[in-house]
C-alpha positions as CSV (number, residue, x, y, z in Angstrom):
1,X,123.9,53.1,111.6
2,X,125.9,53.8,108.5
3,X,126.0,57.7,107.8
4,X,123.8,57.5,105.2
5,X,121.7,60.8,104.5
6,X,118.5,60.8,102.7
7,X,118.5,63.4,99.2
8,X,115.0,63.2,99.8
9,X,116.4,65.2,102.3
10,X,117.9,67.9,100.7
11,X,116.3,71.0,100.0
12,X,118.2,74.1,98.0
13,X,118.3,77.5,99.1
14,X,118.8,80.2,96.2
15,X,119.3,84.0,96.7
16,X,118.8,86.7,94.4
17,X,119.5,90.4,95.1
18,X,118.9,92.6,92.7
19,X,119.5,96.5,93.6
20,X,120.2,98.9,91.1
21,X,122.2,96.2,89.3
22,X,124.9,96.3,86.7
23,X,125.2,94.5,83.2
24,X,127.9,92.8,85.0
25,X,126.3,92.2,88.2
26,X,123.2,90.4,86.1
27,X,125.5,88.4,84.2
28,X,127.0,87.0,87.3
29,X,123.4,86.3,88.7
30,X,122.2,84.6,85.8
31,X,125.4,82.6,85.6
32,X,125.1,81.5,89.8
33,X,121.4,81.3,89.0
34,X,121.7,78.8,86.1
35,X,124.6,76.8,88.3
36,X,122.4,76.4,91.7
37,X,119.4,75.3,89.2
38,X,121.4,72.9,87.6
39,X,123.2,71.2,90.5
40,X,120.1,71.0,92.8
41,X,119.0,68.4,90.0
42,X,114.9,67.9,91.0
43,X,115.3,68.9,94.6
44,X,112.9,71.5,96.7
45,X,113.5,75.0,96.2
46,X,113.3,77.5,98.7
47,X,113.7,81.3,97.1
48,X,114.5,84.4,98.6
49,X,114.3,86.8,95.9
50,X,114.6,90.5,96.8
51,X,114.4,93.3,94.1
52,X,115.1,96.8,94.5
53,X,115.3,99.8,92.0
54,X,115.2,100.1,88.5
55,X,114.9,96.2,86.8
56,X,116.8,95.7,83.3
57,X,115.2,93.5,80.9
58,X,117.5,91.3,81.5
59,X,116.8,90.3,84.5
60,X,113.4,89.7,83.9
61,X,114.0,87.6,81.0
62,X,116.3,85.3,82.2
63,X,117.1,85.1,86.1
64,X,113.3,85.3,86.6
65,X,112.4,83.4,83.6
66,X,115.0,80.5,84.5
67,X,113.3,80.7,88.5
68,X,109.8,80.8,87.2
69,X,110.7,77.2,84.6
70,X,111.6,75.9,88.2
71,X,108.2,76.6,89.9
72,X,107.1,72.8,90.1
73,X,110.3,72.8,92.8
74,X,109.2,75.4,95.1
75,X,109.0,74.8,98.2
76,X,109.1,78.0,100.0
77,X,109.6,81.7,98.7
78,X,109.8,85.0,100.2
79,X,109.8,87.7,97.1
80,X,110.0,91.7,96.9
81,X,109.5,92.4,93.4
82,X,108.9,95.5,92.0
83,X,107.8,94.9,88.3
84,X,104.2,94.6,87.8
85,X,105.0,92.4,85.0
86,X,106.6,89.6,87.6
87,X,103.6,89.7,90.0
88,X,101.2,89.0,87.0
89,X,103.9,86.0,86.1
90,X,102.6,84.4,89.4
91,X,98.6,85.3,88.8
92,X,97.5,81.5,87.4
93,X,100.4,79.8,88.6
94,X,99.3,77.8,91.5
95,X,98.6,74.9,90.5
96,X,102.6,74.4,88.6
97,X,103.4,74.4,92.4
98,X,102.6,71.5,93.5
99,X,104.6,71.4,96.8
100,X,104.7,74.6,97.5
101,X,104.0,75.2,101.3
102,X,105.0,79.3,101.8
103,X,104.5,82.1,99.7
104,X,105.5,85.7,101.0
105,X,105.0,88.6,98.3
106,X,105.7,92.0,98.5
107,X,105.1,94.1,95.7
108,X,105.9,97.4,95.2
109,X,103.8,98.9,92.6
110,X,103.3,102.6,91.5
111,X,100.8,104.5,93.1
112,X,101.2,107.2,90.5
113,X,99.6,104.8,87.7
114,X,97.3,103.3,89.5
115,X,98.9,99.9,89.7
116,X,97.0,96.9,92.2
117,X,97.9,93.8,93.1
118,X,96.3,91.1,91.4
119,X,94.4,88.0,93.5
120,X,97.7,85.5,92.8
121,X,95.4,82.4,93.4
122,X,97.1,81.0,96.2
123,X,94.5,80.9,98.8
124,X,94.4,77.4,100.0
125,X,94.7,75.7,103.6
126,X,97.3,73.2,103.8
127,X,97.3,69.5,105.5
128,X,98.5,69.9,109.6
């Protein structure tokens, strides 16, 4: 009867918004980013990761970097992503995602170049 809780448990949530950011504003994000990756120590990940506007390199380099090094954790995650270069991050991934039970994408991709959506590979049916 003790209050004991399980960290089997424990699942961390992380959000990311990203519109029309500054330098500032992606410093920050990186910083909370690296903090809520550290302190969730191996626990599941669920992501909601929402990005809107025009994407500095730096974001893609390291808040999506440090969440893509995390993959094996997630759990769940809803992303609208605009860089063609992050969708393709995912193409081949599926099997670093072992627990991974949703995955929501949408990707905004210019219509001017001719930009599709690749197959991301994560057609699979999961145990009821």
């Amino acid at each position: 009867m003790g209050g004991r809780t399980s960290l089997q448990a424990l699942e961390i949530d992380i959000l990311v918004f990203i519109h029309f950011p500054s330098a500032g504003y992606i410093t920050e994000m990186n910083r909370r980013t690296t903090i809520y990756l550290e302190r969730s120590s191996q626990q599941p990940l669920t992501l909601v990761v929402h990005v809107w506007g025009p994407i500095v390199k730096s974001f893609y380099t390291t808040i999506w970097g440090m969440l893509l090094s995390h993959s094996d954790r997630w759990k769940r995650a809803d992303l609208d992503i605009t860089m063609e270069s992050m969708i393709n991050d995912l193409v081949g991934r599926r099997e670093r995602m072992p627990i991974l039970e949703s995955l929501a994408v949408i990707a905004h991709t210019n219509p001017q170049v001719g930009s599709t959506v690749p197959d991301l590979g994560f057609r699979h049916t999961l145990p009821n």
